[in-house]
N, C-alpha and C positions, 0 to 999 in steps of 0.2 A: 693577502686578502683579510682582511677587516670581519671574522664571521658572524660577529654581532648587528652588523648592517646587513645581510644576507646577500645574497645573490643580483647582480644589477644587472636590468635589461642591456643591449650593449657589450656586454662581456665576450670577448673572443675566444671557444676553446680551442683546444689541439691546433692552433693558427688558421684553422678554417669555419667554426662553427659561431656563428652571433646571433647571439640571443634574444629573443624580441618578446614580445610577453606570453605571461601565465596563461597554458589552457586551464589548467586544474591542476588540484592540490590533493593530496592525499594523506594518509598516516604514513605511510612510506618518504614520499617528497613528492616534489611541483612535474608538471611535464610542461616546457616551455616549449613556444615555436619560435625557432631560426631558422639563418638561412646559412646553407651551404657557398660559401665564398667560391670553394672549388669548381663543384658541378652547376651550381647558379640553379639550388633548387631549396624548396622550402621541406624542412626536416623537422620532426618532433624529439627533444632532450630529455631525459627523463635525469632530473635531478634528485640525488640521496641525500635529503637531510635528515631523516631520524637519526641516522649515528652522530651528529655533530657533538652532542652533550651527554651523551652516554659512554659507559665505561669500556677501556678498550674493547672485552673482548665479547662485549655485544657486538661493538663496531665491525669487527672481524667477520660478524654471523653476520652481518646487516650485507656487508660488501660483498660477502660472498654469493647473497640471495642474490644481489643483484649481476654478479659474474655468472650465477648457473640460471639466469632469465633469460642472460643473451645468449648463452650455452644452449637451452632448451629451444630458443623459438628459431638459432641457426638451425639445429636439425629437423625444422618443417619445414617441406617444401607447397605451398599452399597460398592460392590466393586470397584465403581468408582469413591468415595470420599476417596481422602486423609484420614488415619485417623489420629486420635490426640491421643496421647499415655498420654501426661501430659503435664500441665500448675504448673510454678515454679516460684516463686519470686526470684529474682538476684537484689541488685542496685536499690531497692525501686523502680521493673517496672517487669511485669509480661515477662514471657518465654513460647514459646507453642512448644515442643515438639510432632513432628508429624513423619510418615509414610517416610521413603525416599524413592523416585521415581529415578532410574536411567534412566536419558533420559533428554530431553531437553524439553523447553515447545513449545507448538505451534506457541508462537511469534519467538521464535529463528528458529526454525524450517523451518518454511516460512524465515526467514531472510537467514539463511546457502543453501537453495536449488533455496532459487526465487518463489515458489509458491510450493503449495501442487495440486496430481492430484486427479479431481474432485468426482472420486468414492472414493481414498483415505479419501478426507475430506469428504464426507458421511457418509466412517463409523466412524469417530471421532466424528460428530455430533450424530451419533446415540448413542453412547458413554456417550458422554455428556445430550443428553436428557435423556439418561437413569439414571442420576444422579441427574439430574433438578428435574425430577418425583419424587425419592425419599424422595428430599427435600421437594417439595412442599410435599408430602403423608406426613413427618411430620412438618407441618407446618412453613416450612423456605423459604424465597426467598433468590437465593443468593445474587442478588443485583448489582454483577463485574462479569459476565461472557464476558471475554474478550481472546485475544491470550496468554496473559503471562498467565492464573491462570489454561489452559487446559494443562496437564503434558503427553509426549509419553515417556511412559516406552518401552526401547528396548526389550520388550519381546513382547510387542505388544498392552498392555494396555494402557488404555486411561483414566487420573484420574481429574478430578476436587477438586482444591483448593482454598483456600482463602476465605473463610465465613467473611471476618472480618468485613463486613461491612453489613451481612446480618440481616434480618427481622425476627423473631421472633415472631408464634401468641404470644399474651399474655404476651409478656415482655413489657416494657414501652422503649418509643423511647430513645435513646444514641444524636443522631444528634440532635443538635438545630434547633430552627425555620429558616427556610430561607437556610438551610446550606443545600448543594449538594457534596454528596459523590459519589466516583466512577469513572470513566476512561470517559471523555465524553463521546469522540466518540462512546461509545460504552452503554453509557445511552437512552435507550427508551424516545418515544418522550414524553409519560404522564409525566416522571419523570423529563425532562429537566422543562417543562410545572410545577412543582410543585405538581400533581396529586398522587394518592399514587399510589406506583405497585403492582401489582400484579403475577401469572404466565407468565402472558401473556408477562411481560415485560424482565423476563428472556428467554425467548422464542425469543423475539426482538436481542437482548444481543445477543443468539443464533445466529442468520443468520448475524449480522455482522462480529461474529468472522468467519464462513464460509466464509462470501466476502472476506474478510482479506486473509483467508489462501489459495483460490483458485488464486486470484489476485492478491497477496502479497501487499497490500496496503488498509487502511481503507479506509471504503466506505465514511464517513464525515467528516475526519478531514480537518482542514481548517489551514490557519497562523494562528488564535490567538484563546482561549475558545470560545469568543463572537461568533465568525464567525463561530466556530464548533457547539454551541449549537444552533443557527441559523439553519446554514444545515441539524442537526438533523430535528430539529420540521417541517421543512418549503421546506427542497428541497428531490426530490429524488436520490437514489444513482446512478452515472453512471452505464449501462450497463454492467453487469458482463463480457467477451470476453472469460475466460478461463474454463467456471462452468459447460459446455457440462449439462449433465440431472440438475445438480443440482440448475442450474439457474433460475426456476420460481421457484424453493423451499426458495431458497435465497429472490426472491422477492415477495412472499408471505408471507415469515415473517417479512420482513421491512415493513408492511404496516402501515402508519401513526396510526391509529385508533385501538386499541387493540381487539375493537370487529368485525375487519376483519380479522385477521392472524387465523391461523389455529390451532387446536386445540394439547395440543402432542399428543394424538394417531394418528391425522391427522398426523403431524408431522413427526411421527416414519414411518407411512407407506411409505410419500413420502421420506424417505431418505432409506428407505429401496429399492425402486423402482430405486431411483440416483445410490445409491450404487453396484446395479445389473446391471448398465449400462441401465435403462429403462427409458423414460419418465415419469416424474408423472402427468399424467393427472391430477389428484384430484388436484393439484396447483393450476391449471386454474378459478377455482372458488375464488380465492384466488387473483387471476392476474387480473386488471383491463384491461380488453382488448376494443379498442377502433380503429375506423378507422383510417387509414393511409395514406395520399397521396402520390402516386408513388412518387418517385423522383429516377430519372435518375441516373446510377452510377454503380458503382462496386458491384453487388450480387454473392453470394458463399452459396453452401452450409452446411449446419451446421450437425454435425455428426448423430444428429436424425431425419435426412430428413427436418428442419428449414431451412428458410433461414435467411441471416444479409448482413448486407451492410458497406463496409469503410464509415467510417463518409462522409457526405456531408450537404447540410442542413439542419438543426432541421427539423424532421417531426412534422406538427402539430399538432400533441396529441403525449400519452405517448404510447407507445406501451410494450408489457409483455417482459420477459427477454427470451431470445433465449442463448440456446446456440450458439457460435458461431466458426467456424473453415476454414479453409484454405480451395482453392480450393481444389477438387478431395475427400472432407469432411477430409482432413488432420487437425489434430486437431490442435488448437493453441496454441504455445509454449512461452516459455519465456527466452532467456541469462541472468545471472545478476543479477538475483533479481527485485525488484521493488524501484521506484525512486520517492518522492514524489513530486520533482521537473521537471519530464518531465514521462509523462505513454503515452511511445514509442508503438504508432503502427506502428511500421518501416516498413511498405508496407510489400510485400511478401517474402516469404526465401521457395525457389526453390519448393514445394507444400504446404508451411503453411507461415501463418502469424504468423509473431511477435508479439504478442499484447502484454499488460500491461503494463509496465514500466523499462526501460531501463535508458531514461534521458543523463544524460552528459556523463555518464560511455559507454551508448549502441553508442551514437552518436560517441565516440573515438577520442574527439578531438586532443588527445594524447594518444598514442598507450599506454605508459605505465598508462595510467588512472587507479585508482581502480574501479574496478566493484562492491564496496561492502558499498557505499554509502547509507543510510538510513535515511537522514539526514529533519526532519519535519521544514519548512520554518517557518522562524522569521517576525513579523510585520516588510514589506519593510520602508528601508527608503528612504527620499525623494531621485529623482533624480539625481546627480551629474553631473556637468559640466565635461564634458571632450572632450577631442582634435578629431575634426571630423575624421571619418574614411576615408581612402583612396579611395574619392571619393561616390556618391550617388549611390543607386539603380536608374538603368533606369530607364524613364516612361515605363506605363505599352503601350502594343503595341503586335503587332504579328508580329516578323520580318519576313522578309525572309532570306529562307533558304539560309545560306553562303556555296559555294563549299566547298567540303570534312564535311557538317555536315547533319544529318539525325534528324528526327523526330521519337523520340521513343514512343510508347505506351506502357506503363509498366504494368505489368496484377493485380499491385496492384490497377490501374486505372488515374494512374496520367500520365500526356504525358509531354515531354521534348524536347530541341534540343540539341543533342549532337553532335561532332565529330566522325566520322563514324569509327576509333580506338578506340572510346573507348566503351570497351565490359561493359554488366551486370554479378556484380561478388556477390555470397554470403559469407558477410567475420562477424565470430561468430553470423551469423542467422541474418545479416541484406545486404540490398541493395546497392550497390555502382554502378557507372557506373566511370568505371578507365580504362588506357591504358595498365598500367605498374603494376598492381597488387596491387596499395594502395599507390601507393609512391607520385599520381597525384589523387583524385576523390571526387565526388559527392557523399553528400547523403541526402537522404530525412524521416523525419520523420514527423506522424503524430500523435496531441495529442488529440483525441476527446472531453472530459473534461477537458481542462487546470484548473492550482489549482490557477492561478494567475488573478488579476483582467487585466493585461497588460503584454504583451509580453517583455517587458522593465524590468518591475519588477522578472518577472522569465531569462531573463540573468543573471542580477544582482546577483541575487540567485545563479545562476550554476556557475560566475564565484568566486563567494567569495570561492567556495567547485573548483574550477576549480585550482586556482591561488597560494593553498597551495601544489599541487600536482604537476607540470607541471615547470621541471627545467626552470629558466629564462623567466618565464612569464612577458611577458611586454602585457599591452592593446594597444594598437594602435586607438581604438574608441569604446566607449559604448552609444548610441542613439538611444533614439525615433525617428519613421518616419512612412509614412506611404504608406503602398503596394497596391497595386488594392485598392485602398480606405478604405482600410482597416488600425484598429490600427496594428504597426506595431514596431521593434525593428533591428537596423542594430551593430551587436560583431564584432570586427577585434582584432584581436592577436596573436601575436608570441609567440615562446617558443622554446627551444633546446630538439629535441628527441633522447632519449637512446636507444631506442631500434629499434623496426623496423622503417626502413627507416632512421633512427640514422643522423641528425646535425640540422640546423635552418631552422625551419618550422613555416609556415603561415596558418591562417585559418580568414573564416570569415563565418558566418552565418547570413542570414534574417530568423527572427518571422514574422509571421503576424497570425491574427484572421481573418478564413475567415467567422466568420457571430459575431452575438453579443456573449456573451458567449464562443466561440470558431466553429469547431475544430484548433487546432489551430497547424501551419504548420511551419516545419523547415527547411529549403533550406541552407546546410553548404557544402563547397567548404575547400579543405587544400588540400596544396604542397610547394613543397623544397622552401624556402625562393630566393633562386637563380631562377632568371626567373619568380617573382612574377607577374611581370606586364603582360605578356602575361595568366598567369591564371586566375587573376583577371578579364581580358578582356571574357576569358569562361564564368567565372560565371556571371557576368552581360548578357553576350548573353542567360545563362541558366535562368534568373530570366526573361527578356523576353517575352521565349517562355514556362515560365512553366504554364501550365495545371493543376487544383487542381480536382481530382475525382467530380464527379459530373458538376452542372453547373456554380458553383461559380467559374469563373476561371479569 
């Protein structure tokens, strides 16, 4: 075999196995679906190619993960573990032969819908704890419980895969000293730490794949490993927004300390409780609960009689996870998917909030934008000079009100000045205030946990993902500055739109942080490139008089 050509659909292993195409690819290798000659069934191959060009005696570690995979998942007995039918030698490198699952996994999953809802991901975790248990009952940890290795069979089952990197009582360690296996973000803080794991740490594993698939975005990932394995051990995760019951379950198993998270039989109860649309009390033991100082602002409440608040200032301690939902306890939805690059709480959409993650796609700086962005931020690079934008953000100031404009209080909680034409419009689940139905408007979003250490840095970001999509993108200015004294970011850019509203269009947006860390707020302005200057002249009257929820304004 030719292994610069790689692997061809076609190929017959062990004289029974033929290969048909790629479901997916991994750091490890491909898992192709074939068919069984023999039994005349259709089976999932999991191919090893990381060792192809690496040194023997990586090779040797490689092969072996993948002999103690099928070692670990033979001794479950469990219908919620993939099974493994056979392990075959091909090309001087093992084959593992397993169970096909028709369905997609949980990463994709959340990625094709934008989020999983929160009794749904209940019962998938219950699913999957019921396969953790087995494991651990024969002594296996898995080690990877992440979104990609949880499989949804269309028929409704829910299968855990991918032992390959799991634990074994009684076998002698595969990993070398110092070496960390696994998916960070999604590594327990013992094992970031070097500590060995335990249950408990598949259990951890556990509730971030939940955060994940209710919020559609990890709860720690960060721009680069260091910063992720950081966040793991050291911060906690933002406030879940869309996990209604299942939210103090979620943060009960993220607890730093292994010997505070909950037990699985604790476990199973409280997803069983989420899952029936109940509270789970028993979490609360679990939930560091701690006093809270009022602060002023946007309260709503939460579909289990909680209450939560649009971000405003850090309250000074941690408070336990709430569900949270839209006035009228409308619960909270999501367009789009989730965006690692901006996790859009775009104020309110007509009796729910927006929350999670929307980003550049929700923001629409261009109509035809894709909404299907998923893109995990690269270490920034330095700043770049470029050509100031037209003109500065005013100082900050309370003007007065100009004939024909009005002071709006918007019931996401932020207040504005606008032109007394133009209406509030809900356009795919977010806020605008326009005259003309989009062709002229405002919008405003807010990020509670920004992923970026600066508002500058995260434009940068959205316009590199912006600039490949958006016919005739020109910058017109990309700058740091600074807003209410705050760190702050002033984008101006044109580009030619296709579709709606269709010829040469302007936009500009201010960043700013309104405290350290964030939340951090969006204030973007786009209209017909024709008669720029009088719109510009808006948006600076709207930067002004804007109002940030709470008192930080």
């Amino acid at each position: 075999m030719d292994r610069s050509q790689g692997t061809a659909a076609g190929l017959v292993l062990a004289g029974r196995y033929r290969l048909g195409e790629v479901l997916g690819r991994g750091g490890m290798g491909k898992v192709w679906r074939a068919h069984d000659e023999v039994l005349h069934r259709t089976v999932a191959v999991k191919e090893l190619t990381a060792g192809l060009y690496v040194a023997e005696a990586d090779r040797l570690v490689l092969h072996a993960r993948t002999q103690k995979e099928a070692r670990a998942a033979a001794r479950i007995t469990h219908p919620g573990v993939v099974t493994v039918h056979d392990v075959i030698e091909y090309d001087k490198r093992p084959w593992i032969v397993m169970q096909y699952v028709d369905g997609p996994s949980l990463a994709d999953q959340a990625k094709e819908s934008g989020e999983i809802a929160p009794r749904e991901a209940a019962r998938i975790g219950l699913h999957v704890l019921s396969a953790l248990r087995a494991a651990h009952g024969a002594g296996v940890l898995h080690r990877d419980v992440k979104p990609g290795n949880v499989l949804l069979a269309r028929d409704g089952q829910v299968l855990l895969t991918d032992f390959g990197i799991a634990a074994i009582e009684g076998d002698s360690t595969i990993t070398r000293t110092g070496e960390l296996v696994g998916s960070i973000d999604y590594l327990a803080p013992e094992r970031v730490r070097g500590g060995d794991p335990g249950p408990a740490s598949d259990l951890w594993s556990l509730g971030a794949t939940l955060y994940t698939a209710v919020e559609g975005r990890s709860p720690f990932r960060r721009t680069s490993p260091i910063s992720t394995m950081q966040a793991v051990v050291t911060e906690e995760p933002p406030a879940p927004v869309n996990a209604g019951p299942l939210g103090p379950v979620i943060t009960a198993l993220l607890r730093k300390d292994p010997a505070d998270r909950p037990t699985a039989a604790e476990t199973e109860q409280m997803l069983l409780d989420a899952m029936e649309g109940r509270e789970p009390r028993s979490a609360q033991a679990h939930v560091p609960t701690q006093r809270v100082e009022e602060q002023p602002g946007f309260a709503y409440a939460g579909s289990d009689g909680s209450t939560a608040r649009l971000p405003g200032p850090a309250p000074s301690t941690t408070v336990p996870t709430a569900p949270v939902a839209g006035p009228s306890s409308a619960p909270v939805t999501r367009r789009g998917g989730s965006r690692r690059w901006r996790t859009a709480l775009v104020v309110v959409v007509a009796a729910a909030v927006l929350g999670g993650a929307a980003g550049l796609a929700a923001m629409k700086y261009g109509e035809g934008a894709s909404a299907d962005d998923r893109t995990t931020p690269t270490t920034p690079s330095a700043p770049q000079t470029t050509p100031a934008p037209s003109g500065t953000p005013p100082a900050q100031g309370t003007p007065e009100i100009l004939d024909g404009w009005h002071r709006v209080d918007d019931p996401a909680g932020f207040s504005l000045v606008v032109p007394k034409s133009w209406t509030r419009e809900v356009n795919d689940g977010q806020i605008d205030y326009t005259p003309d139905g989009g062709a002229h408007r405002i919008r405003i979003s807010v990020d509670p946990a920004p992923d970026f250490d600066h508002p500058y840095l995260h434009m940068e970001n959205m316009e590199q993902q912006l600039s490949e999509r958006l016919p005739g993108y020109q910058r017109i200015g990309l700058e740091k500055n600074t807003f209410r004294d705050r760190p702050g970011s002033l984008w101006e850019f044109t580009w030619i739109e296709t579709k709606d509203h269709a010829g040469p269009r302007h936009g500009i947006d201010q960043m700013y942080y309104g405290g350290p860390g964030g939340p951090e707020y969006a204030l973007y302005l786009t209209a017909p490139q024709e008669g720029w200057a009088a719109s510009r002249e808006k948006f600076d009257i709207m930067l002004r008089s804007w109002r940030a929820p709470g008192p930080q304004n």
